[in-house]
N, C-alpha and C positions, 0 to 999 in steps of 0.2 A: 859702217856696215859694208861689209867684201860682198860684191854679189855673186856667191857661189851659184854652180847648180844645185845642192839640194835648195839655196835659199829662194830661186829663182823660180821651182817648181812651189814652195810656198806661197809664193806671189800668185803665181799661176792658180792654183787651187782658192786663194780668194777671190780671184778675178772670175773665175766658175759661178762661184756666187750669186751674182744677179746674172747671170744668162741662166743658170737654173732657173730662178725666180719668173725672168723672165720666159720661158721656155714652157714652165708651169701654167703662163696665163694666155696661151697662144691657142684659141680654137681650132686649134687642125688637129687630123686622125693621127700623125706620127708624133706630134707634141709631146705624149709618154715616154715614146719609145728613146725621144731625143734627151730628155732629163735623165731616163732613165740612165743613157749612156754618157752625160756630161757629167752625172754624180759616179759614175763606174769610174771613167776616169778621172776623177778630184779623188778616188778611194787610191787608186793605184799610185797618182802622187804620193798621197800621205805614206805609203809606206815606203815608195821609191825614195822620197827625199831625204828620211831619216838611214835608211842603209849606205845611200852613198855618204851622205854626212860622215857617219861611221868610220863605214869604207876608206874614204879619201883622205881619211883627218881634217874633215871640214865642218866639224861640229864648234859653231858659236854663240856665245850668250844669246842673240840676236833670235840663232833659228830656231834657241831653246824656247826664247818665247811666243815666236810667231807660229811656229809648226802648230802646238795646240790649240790655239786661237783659232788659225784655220779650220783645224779639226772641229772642234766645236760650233763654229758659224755654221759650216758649211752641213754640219748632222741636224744644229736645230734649226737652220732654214727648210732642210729638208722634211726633218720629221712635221713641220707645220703643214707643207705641204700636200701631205697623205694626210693629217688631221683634216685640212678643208675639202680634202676630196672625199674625205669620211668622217664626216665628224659624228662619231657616237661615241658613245663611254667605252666598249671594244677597245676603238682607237687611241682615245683621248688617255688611259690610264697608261699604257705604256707609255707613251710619250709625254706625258710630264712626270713621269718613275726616270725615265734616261734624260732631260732636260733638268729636271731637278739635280738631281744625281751629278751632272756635270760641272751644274753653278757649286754646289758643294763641294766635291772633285778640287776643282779650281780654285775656289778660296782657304779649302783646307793646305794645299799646297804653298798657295802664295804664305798664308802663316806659317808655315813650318819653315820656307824658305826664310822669314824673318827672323825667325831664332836660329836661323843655319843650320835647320835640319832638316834641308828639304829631301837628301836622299831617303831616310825613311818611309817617305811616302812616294817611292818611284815608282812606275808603270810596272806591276810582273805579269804574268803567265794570262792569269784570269782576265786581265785586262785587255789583256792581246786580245782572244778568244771572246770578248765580249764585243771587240770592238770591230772584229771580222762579219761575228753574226748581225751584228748593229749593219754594217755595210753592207751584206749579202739583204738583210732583211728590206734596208730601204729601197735597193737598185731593184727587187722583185713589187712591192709596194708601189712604187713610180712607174713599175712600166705595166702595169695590170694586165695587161693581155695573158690570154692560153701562150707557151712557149713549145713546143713542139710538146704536146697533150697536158704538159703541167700547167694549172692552174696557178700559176704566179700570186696573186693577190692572198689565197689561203693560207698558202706555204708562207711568201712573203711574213703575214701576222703571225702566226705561228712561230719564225724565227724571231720578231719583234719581241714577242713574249718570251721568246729563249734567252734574249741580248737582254729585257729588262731585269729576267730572275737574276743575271750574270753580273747585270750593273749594280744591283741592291746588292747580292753578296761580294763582290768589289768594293762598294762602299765601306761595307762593314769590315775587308779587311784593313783598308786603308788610315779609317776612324781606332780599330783596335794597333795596328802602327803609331798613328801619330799619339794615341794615348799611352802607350810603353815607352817612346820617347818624351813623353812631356812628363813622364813620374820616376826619369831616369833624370833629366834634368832638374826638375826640383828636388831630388834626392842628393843630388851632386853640386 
């Protein structure tokens, strides 16, 4: 494995990880305000890593698998986190709608990549855009506070709920993909 810089920033975005976690459990008054910005920037990795990759011609098998791994950890350690800061049904339905979602996401892919057709089920548009609101939604969630008069935490679930309708219909375009490609191969 070549340690590029997007793969580097990879690294770094899991490393985020337990200082989120940790950061989550720390009794002090700025303790939101700091997850809130440790998971800002693990967001701004995830999309910096994959552009230079791009960019530089430094996309490898490697960061193909690591990049969303990270992505994933580092959403469902967080989405738990606003679960135990909230735990009611409110909370709890979006975040097992986009943690479910994910683990599906994820194994739908690895199969498809095992009949070598993983590009049919590759990241598009909807995806992008679910996965901004998922990110905007959590960094407002995490940092609860009033933000210069906006009520962060409202807005916050509100976007949650944006990013969950966004991942169910993601899901389903991805599941109606990988079933076009699996009745194209059995046909052929």
């Amino acid at each position: 494995m070549e340690m590029t810089l997007p793969n580097i920033l990879t690294w770094l975005r899991i490393l985020m990880i337990p200082v989120l976690g940790l950061l989550f459990l720390l009794p002090a008054p700025w303790a939101n305000a700091a997850a809130a910005i440790v998971f800002a920037l693990a967001s701004i990795t995830d999309w910096l890593d994959g552009f230079l990759a791009r960019r530089w011609n430094q996309v490898s098998p490697f960061g193909a698998f690591l990049d969303p791994v990270a992505d994933k950890l580092i959403v469902a350690i967080a989405l738990i986190i606003v679960l135990v800061e909230s735990p009611t049904a409110l909370m709890a339905i979006p975040v097992a709608v986009i943690i479910g979602r994910e683990i599906a996401v994820s194994a739908l892919r690895e199969w498809m990549a095992e009949l070598g057709q993983r590009a049919s089920v590759a990241v598009g548009v909807t995806g992008k855009v679910k996965t901004a609101a998922q990110m905007i939604a959590i960094v407002l969630l995490l940092y609860r506070h009033e933000l210069y008069g906006i009520p962060t935490w409202p807005v916050g679930l509100a976007m949650l709920y944006a990013a969950a309708g966004l991942t169910l219909y993601s899901m389903v375009l991805y599941l109606s993909a990988a079933m076009r490609t699996l009745d194209q191969v059995d046909q052929g």
